[in-house]
Steps between C-alpha positions, in 0.01 A plus 500: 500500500342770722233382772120528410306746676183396630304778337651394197449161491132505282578705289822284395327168473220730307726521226548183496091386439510413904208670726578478846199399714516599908400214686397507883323848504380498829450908607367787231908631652652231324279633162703826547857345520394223143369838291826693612682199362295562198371142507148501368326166610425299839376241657442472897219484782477909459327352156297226612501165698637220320237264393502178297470447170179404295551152284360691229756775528756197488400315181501861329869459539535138351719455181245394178514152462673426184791684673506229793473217240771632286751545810450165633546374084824653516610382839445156393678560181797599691475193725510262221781657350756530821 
């Protein structure tokens, strides 16, 4: 299997239904090198400070409720049964 060049490396896992994501941008330099990669999206100080995250922003993300009840049903179904 022939080795993976860098600058090829997005647009493989592209293909795939992967987006690669820079992390650590630190200089607008670094910018330059992540678009000649072709790789789209970053994260880093260059962007902002990291900052914490709002409890509201957190329950967005819970699962619904009758999901949680019906995963814990079938965990205790399995239990009983092994």
């Amino acid at each position: 299997m022939p080795d993976i060049q860098a600058a090829d490396f997005a647009g493989l896992t592209r293909r795939y239904g992967v987006e690669v994501i820079a992390e650590k941008v630190e200089n607008e330099r670094q910018v330059v090198d992540i678009l000649e990669l072709d790789v789209g999206m970053g994260q880093g100080h260059l962007f902002g400070e990291p900052r914490a995250i709002k409890e509201q922003v957190l329950a967005e993300t819970d699962p619904p409720a009758e999901f949680l009840r019906s995963t814990l049903r079938s965990a205790e179904q399995r239990r009983r049964f092994h």
